[in-house]
N, C-alpha and C positions, 0 to 999 in steps of 0.2 A: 504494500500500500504506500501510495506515496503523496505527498502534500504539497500542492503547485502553488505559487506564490507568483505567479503571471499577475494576479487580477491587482497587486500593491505596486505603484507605480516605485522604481529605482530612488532609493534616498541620495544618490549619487547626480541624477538625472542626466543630461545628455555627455555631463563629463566620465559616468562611467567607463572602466580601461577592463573592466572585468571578463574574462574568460566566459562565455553562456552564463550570462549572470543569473541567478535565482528569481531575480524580481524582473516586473516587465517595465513597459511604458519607454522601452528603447526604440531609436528610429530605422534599426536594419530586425527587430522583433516581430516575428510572425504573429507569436501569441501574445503580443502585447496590445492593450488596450484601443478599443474603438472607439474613434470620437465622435461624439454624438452626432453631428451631421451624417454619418456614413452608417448608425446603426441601424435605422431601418431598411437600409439598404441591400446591408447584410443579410437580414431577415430577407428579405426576398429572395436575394442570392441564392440563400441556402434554401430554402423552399422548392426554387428552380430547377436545380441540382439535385435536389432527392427525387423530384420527378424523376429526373434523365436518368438518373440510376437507378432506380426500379424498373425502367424501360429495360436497361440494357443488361440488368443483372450485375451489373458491376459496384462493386465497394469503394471505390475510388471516389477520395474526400473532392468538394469541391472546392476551388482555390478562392483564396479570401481578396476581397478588394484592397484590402491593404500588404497585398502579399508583394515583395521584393520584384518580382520576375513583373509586375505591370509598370507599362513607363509612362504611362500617362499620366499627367499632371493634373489631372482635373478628378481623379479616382485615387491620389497618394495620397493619406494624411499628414506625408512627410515632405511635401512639396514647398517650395520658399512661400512663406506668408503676405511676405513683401512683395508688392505690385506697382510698376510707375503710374500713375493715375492721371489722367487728363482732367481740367477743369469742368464744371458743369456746362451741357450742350456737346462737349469733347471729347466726352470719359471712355476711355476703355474698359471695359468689365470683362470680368474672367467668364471663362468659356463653361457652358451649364453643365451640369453631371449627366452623364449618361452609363447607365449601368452595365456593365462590360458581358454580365450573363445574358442579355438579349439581345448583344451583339456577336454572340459566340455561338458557331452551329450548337446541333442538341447533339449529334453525329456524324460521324464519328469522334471518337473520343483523340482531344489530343496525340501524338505519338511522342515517348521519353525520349529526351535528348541525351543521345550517346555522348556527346563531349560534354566534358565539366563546363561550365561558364563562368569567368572570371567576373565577378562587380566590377564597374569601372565606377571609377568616383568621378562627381560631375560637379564642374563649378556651380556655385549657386549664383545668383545674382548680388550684388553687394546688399547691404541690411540695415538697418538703420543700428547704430551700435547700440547694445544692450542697456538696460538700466539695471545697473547694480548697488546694491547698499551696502555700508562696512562693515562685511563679515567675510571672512577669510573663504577663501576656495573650498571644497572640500579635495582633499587629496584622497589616494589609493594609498599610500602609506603617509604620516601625518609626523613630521618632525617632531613634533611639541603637542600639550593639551591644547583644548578648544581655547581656553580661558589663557591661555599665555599666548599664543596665538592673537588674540583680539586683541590684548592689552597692546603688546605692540604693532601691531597694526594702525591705533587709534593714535596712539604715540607720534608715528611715524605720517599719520593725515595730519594733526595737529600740525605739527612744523612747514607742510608743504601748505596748510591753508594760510599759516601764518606769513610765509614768502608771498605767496599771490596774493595775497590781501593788501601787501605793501606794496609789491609793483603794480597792482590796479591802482592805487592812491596816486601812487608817484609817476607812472608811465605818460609818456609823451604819444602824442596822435600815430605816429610811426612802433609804436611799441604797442599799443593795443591789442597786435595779434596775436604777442606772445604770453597774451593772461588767461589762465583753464579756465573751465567753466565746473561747477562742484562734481558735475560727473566725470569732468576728464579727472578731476584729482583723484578720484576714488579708483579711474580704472588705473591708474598710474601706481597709486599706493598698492591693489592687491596686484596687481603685473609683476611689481619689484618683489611682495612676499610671495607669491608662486611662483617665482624664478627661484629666489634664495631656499626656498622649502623645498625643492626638487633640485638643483644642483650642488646644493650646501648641507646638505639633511644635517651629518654629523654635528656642525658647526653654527646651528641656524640661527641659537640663541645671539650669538656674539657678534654674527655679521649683522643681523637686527638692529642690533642696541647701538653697534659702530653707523651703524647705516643714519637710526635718530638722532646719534649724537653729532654729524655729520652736519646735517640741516640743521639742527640747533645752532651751531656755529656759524652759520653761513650768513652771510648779509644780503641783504636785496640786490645790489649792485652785484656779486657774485651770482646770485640766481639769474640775473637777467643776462648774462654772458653764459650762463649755461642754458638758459630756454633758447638765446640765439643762434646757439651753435644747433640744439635740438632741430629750428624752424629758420633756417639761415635766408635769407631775402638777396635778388640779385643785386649788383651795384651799378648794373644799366638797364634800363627800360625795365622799370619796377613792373609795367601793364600785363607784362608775361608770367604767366604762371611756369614757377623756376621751384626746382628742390635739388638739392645736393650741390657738387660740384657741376650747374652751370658754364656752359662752352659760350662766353664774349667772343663772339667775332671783331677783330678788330685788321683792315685790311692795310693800315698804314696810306692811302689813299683820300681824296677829296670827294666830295659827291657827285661832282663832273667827272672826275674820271673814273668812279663808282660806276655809275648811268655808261660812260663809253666804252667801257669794257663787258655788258649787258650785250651787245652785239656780238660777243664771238658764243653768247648761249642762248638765241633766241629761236623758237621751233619752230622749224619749218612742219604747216599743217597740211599742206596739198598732197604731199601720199598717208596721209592720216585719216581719210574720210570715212572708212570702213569704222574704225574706232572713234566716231562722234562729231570730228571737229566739221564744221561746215564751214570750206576753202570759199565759197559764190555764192551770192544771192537767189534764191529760185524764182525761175519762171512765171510770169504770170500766165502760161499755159499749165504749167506742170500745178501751181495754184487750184486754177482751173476745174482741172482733170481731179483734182483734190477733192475737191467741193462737191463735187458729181458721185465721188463713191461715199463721201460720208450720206451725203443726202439718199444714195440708194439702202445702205447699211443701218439708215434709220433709226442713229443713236447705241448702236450694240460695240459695247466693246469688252475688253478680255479684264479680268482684276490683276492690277500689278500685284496684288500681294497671294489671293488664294489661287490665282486660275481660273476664277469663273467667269460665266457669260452672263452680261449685265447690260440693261439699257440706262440710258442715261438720258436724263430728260433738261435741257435748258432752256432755262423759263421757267422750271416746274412744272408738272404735269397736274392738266386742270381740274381732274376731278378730289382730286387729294392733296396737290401742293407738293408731290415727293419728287427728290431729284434726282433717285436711282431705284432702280427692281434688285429683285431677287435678294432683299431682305440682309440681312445681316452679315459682315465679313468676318470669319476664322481665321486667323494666321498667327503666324511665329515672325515677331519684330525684329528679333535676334537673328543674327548670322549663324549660319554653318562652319561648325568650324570640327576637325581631328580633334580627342584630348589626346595628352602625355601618356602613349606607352612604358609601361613598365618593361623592363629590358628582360626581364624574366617570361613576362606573356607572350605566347607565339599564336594570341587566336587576334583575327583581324576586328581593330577598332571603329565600332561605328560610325557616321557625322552625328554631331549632336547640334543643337542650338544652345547658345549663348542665354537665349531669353528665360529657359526652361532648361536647360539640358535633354529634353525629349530625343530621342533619334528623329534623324532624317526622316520621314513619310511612314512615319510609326502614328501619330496623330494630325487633324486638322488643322492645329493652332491649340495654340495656350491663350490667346486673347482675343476679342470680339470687341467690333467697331459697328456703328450704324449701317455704314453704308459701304459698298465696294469703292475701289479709285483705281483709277488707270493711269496711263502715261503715253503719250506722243513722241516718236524719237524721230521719223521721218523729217526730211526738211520743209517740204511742202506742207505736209500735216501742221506743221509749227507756224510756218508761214501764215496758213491760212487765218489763222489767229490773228496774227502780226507780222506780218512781214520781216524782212532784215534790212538791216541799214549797214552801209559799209561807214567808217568812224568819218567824217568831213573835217576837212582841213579849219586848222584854231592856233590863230598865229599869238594868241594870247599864252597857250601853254606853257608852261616850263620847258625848255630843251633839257635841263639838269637835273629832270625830274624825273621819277619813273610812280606808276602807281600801282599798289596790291590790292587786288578786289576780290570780296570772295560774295555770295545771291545765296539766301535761303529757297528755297522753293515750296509751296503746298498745293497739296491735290482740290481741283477745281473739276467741274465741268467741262473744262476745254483741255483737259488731263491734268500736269505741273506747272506751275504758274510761280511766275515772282513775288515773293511776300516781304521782302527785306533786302537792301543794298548798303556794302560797306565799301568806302575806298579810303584807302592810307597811302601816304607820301613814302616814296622809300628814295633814300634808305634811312629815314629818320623814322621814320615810323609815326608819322602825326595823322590824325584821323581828318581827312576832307569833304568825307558824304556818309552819311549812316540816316535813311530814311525807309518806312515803313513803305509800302506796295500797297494800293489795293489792287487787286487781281479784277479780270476784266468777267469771268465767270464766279458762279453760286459758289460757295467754299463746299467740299466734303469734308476735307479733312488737313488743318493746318500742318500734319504730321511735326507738332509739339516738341515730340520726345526728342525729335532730332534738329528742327528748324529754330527753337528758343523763342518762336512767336507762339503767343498764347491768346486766346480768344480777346481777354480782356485789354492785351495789348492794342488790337485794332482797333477795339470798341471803343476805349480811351482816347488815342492818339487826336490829336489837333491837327488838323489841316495844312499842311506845308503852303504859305507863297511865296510868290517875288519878294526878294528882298529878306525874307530870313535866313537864316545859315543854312549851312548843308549840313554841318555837324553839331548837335549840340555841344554847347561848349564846355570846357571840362571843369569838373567840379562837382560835389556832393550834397550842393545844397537842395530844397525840398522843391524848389522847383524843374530840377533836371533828373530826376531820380526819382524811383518810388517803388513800392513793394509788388513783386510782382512773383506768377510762376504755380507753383502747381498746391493743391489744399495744403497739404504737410511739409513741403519746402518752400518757404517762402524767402526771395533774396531781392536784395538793392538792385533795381535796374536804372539805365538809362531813359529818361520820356523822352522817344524817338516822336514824331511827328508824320505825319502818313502824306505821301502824295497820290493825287486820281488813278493814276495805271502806270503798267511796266512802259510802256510808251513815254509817261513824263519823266518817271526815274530814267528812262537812256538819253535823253535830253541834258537832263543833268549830269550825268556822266560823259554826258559829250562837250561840256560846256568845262571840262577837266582835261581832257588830252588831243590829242591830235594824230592822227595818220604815225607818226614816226614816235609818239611816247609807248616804252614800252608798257604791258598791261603783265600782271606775273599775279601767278594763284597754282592751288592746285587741280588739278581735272578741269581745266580751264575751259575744253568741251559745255558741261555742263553748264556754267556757269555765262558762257557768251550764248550759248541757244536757251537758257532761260531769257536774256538781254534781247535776241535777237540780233547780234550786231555781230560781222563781220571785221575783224581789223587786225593789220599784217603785223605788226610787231608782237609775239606774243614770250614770254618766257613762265613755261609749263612745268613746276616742281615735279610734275607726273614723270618727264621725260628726259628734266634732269637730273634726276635720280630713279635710274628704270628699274624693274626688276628684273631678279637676273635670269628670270625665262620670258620677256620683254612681255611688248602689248599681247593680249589685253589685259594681263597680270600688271599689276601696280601696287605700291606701295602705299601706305595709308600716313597722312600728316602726322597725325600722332604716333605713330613708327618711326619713323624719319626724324619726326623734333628731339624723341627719345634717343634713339641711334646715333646721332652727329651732333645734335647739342645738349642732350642729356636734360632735357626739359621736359614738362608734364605738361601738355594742353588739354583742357574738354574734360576736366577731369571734372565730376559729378560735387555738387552742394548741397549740403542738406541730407534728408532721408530719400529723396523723390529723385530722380533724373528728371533736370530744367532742361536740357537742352545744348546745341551749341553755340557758341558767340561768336558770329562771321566776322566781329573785330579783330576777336584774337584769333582765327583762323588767316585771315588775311595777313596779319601781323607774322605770323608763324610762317606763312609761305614766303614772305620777304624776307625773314632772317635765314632760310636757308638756300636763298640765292645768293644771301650775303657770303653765308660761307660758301657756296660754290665759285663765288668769285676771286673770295680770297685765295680759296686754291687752285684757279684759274692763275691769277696775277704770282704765286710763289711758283708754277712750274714756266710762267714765261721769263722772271728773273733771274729762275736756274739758266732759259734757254739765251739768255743775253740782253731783254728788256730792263729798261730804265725810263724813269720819269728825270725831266731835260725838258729846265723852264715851267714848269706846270702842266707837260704835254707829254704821253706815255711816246716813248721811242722806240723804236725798230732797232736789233742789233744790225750791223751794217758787214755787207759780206765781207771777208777776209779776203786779200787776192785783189780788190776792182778798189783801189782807194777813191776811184771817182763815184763809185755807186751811191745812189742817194737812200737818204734813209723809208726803208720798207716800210710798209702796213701788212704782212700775209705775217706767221710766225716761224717763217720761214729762216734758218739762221743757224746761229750755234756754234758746236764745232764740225771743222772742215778738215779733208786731208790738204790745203795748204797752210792751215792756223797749226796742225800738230807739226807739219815739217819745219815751217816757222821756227816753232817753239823747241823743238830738239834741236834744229842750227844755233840757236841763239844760247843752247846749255853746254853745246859741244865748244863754241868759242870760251 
């Protein structure tokens, strides 16, 4: 006879390390606990299942919803809790339950899998950090009593509130970021005792008590050189989000000859067309011809996220006002991505999502949106919308300029549309246009999560005219800024100011450069067929940093920022994912042309280039003393400069 102790949840709870532990309520536990959402469900389950097996005479249990081997996220009780949430009107909701035994024939009965199956452990999505109170971890083996344990623990809170309390008093506006908030203290104080209680066991009392008596001692002005080294700040262009040892480009060069050495990396896009970029303006037949198949196709198009067939109605459609069929969209927001084989597993790893961990076409989606949204890629199709414009000559622009631009985009009616424009000066990096879009169709779906416009942004925004800025101007105070962003993340934004259509935004972008200013971003495709506009100078981080199985494989900004300048962009605030900042996207694709440049200009130095008078110079052939000075990078050494130079060693 034996006594199961499944039904007492783990006093351990999910830090339990225990070998088949005795108690339940663990998250890889068969026979652990149902949570109440999914009990009646059970009950039915097993209902089902006894049918099917008095059909077939078979003894075979029926497998529980919360059993290991189902990968659906919508049937785990162990599935992340945390959800990014779109504001109201917006919202993404999780995708409804659907009970796995009426989706499963009645027969034949599964067949046992001859191969073992390894778990594979799946990222979770990030979570909002835990609330904890000050009480010690519980350990698997426990250095010390509860009660000596606590004591210094509270010890050890004590001195570090008493530090932050004083650099909150004392700190300057620049040092504000480096003051915790009571829960970062508390995760910080048990992080340091469950370090020391698991790698010090023997000794624990005494590194404890050295550890309180430590911050006892310490003074404010020492604590604040130790939280800065912890959260260290860049020492140029504060705007970038920087952690660690930070890579300053610094090219030894002027901004003019910044901007003139921009030509030897500008992309040629005319054998690019297959991969997005649009070399010519279309047709007003090819227009045309356009017009004539959407009119016959009567609205139907494909969902860029689940595959399905949808109409789409603009104008709304008059009996109901809806501006798409076919009800509700399913998808997985997350990328497909490999996880991290273990070098010991030899069974093949599935895709999984990012958003969920689900496998690849194991489910629908882990999230549900109102409505389906499509996308336009053709040039005509785009066209038809809006035509292109090739950039028009602006004898106003900077020649010494060059500008980084990066277009959010949201799903409309007339597929992706422009909802946001940013452009910054490079290579200084100053903001010269950041204005909201209205889009020229019904919105579906601002897609939020990635574009950083939020319903209440548009609804908000003030009217751009003649005569105000293009950039709001910088600064914190309550009229250029305000709380914005998703229910449970709420963060400081810019009050951008909205213009009529993507049409007046390219006006104003036009009213910025000219024919010969270079334009630099990443996926620069995307971002000029959002625009519409056509213009030959372009330099494309996509292309100047390819990957190394080239198009249509690319590299992602925040790989790249990481990679070569060892900085963090897009990185998430709050509990909720806000979004991206085409600011600091933009900004990010300019600082890595910078550094292409500079290593552009150190292999032409090696090759015999010099700056002479303020003007980048051509090495001059060895051998033709009359040769004038080149522009190709043609140059270097020569077999008459080595013969040279051994005659002149041998004398």
């Amino acid at each position: 006879m034996s006594l199961s102790l499944k039904h007492i949840p783990c006093p351990a709870g999910p830090n339990c390390s225990a070998y088949k532990c005795l108690f339940g309520g663990h998250a890889t536990d068969n026979d652990g606990l149902t949570p109440p959402e999914a009990s009646g469900s059970s009950q039915k389950d097993e209902a089902v299942n006894s049918g099917n097996d008095s059909d077939t005479g078979s003894s075979r249990k029926a497998p529980r919803l919360d059993s290991p081997q189902t990968t659906s996220s919508r049937s785990t009780p162990n599935a992340p809790a945390s959800r990014p949430t779109l504001p109201d009107g917006d919202r993404l909701t999780p995708a409804p339950s659907v009970l796995h035994s009426f989706q499963r024939s009645i027969s034949p009965p599964p067949k046992k899998q001859s191969a073992r199956v390894t778990p594979v452990p799946v990222p979770t999505p990030t979570e909002p950090v835990k609330q904890e109170s000050l009480n010690p971890r519980l350990l698997k083996h426990s250095p010390a009593s509860h009660e000596i344990r606590l004591k210094l623990v509270k010890l050890l809170y004590a001195e570090y509130k008493r530090l932050n309390g004083e650099l909150k008093r004392d700190a300057k506006n620049d040092e504000q970021r480096l003051v915790l908030s009571d829960q970062a203290i508390i995760k910080r104080v048990l992080d340091e005792e469950e370090a020391v209680a698991v790698g010090k066991a023997s000794v624990y009392a005494n590194v404890m008590k050295n550890s309180v008596m430590k911050y006892k001692r310490l003074q404010v002005a020492e604590w604040l050189k130790e939280r800065e080294k912890e959260a260290p700040v860049s020492k140029k262009r504060q705007h970038d989000v920087m952690e660690g040892n930070a890579v300053i480009v610094e090219t030894g060069l002027t901004p003019a000859q910044e901007v003139g050495l921009l030509q030897r990396l500008l992309t040629p896009i005319d054998g690019l067309a297959n991969y997005g970029y649009i070399p010519s303006i279309p047709t007003e037949e090819a227009i045309a011809k356009t017009k004539e198949g959407l009119e016959t196709a009567q609205g139907w198009e494909k969902c860029d996220r689940c595959q399905q067939r949808f109409k789409v109605f603009a104008g709304r459609r008059a009996e109901d006002g809806a501006l798409t069929s076919g009800g509700a969209c399913q998808f997985h927001w997350g990328k497909a991505y490999f996880p991290e084989k273990n070098p010991v597993d030899r069974n093949k790893q599935p895709k999984r999502y990012l958003c969920c961990g689900e496998q690849v076409d194991d489910t629908g989606g882990c999230f549900t949106h109102s409505t389906h949204v499509f996308k336009a890629n053709s040039p005509s199709r785009l066209a038809a919308v809006l035509n292109f414009a090739a950039t028009p000559e602006n004898p106003t622009a900077p020649a010494d300029r060059a500008v980084c631009f990066d277009c959010e985009m949201g799903y409309t009616v007339y597929g992706m549309e422009l909802i946001r424009l940013t452009a910054t000066s490079w290579p200084d990096g100053a903001e010269i246009l950041d204005v909201l879009v209205r889009p020229f169709g019904e919105i579906l779906d601002l897609n939020s999560r990635f574009s950083g416009v939020w319903p209440n942004d548009l609804a908000q925004a003030a009217l751009w005219r003649p005569g105000d800025p293009l950039a709001p101007p910088p600064g914190s105070d309550s009229d250029s800024s305000y709380s914005s962003g998703s229910e449970d993340g709420q963060v400081s934004k810019k009050r951008l100011k909205v213009v009529s259509s993507p049409a007046a935004a390219r006006e104003l972008l036009f009213s910025l450069i000219a024919p010969s200013t270079p334009l630099i971003g990443h996926g620069l495709e995307n971002d000029l067929n959002a625009m519409r506009i056509v213009h030959p100078t372009l330099v494309d981080t996509v292309i100047a940093f390819p990957h190394k199985r080239g198009l249509p494989y690319r590299l992602g900004l925040k790989s790249l920022m990481a990679t070569h300048l060892n900085r963090r962009i897009q990185v998430q605030q709050g509990p909720e994912m806000l979004g991206h900042d085409s600011a600091e996207d933009a900004r990010a694709a300019g600082e890595l042309v910078r550094f292409r440049v500079a290593r552009e200009w150190a292999d032409m130095k090696r090759a015999g280039w010099k700056v002479v008078d303020g003007e980048i110079v051509a090495p001059i052939m060895t051998g033709d003393p009359d040769a004038e000075t080149s522009n190709n990078s043609e140059g270097g050494l020569t077999e008459e400069f080595i013969e040279a130079v051994e005659l002149a060693a041998d004398e």
